[in-house]
C-alpha positions as MATLAB code, in Angstrom:
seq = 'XXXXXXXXXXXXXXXXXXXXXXXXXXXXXXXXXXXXXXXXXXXXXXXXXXXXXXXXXXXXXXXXXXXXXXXXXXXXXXXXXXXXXXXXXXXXXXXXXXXXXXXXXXXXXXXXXXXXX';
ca = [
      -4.586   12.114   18.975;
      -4.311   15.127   16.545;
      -6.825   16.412   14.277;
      -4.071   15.385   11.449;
      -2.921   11.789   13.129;
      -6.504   10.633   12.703;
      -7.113   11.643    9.254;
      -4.381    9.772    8.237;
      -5.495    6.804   10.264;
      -9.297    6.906    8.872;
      -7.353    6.690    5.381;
      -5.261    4.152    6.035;
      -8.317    2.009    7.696;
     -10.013    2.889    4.175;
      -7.185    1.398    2.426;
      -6.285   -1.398    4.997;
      -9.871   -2.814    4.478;
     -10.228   -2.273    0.382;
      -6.879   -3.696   -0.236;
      -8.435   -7.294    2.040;
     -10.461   -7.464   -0.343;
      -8.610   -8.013   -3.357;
      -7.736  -11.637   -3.002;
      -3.722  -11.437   -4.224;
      -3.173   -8.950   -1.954;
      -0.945   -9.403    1.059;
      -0.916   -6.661    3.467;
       1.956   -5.172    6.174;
       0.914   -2.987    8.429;
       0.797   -1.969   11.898;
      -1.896   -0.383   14.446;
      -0.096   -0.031   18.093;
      -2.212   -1.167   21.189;
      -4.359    1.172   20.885;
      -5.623    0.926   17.320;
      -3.343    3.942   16.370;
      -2.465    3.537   12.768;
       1.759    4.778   11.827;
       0.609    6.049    8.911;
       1.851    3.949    6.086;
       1.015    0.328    4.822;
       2.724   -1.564    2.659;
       1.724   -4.543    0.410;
       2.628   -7.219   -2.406;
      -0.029   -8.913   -5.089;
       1.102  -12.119   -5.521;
       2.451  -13.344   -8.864;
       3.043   -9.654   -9.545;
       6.330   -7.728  -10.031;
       6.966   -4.617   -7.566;
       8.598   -2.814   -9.366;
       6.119   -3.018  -12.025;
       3.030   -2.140   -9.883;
       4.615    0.878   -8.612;
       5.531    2.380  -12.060;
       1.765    1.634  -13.071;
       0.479    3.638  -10.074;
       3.220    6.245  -10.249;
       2.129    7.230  -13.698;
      -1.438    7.417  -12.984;
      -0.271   10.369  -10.214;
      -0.679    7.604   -7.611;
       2.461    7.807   -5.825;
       4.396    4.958   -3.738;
       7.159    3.672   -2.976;
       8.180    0.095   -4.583;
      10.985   -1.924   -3.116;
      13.365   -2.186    0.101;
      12.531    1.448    0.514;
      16.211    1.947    2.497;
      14.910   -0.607    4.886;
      16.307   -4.234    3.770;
      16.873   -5.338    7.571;
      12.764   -4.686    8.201;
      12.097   -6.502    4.596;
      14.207   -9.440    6.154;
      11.993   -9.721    8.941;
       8.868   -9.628    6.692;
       9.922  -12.038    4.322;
       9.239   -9.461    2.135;
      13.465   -9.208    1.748;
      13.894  -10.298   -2.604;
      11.702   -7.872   -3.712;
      10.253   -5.740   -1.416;
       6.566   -4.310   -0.729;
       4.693   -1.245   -2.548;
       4.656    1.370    0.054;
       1.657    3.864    0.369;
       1.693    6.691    2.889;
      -1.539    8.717    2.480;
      -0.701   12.848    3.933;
      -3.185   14.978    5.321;
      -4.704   16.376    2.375;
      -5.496   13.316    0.600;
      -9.166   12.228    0.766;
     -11.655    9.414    0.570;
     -11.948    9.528   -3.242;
      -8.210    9.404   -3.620;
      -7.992    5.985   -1.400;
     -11.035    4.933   -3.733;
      -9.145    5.465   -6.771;
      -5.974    4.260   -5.518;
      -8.348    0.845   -4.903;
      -9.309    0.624   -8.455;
      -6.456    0.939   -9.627;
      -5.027   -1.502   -7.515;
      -8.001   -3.614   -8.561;
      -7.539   -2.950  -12.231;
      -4.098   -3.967  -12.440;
      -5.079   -7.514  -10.322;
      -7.176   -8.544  -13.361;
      -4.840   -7.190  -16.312;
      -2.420   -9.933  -17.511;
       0.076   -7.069  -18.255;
       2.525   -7.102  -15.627;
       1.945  -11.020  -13.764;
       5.403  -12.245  -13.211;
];
């Protein structure tokens, strides 16, 4: 495994386990056989609007992806498929702190009645 393919795997461990703990959460992600992450994880909060979340964390410079994300026929499968999953896809220069604030964020918005469905 590559310096830069386990980076991104120790980050998305770091935001595989914080987002388990926030009790709406509902996580999609994959680690192959042998506990290689792919990089990207996606998730809902339930009673919570996608679309919605991701504008929230897109203008605190917290960038994802909210939606189908040009992938409606994995959504289906998911049963993610009428509104889609917030996608978050940490690169190689983003670091612990980031996931941590990313978290809190996440957290924040969990508790705010602001954008509940």
């Amino acid at each position: 495994m590559s310096a830069i393919s386990r980076h991104k795997s120790v980050l998305i461990k770091r935001l595989k386990t914080g987002l388990e703990d926030v009790e709406e959460a509902a996580i999609y992600h994959f680690d192959s056989e042998n506990n290689e992450s792919c990089g990207v994880l996606s998730f809902t909060i339930e009673g919570w609007n996608i679309d919605d979340i991701g504008k929230v964390l897109n203008s605190q410079n917290l960038v994802v992806r909210g939606g189908l994300q040009c992938a409606p026929h994995a959504h289906r499968i998911l049963g993610t498929f009428s509104e889609g999953t917030i996608r978050v896809s940490p690169g190689y220069f983003s670091t612990d702190h980031e996931i941590d604030s990313f978290l809190q964020s996440v957290k924040e918005i969990t508790v705010s009645k602001m954008y509940q469905t």
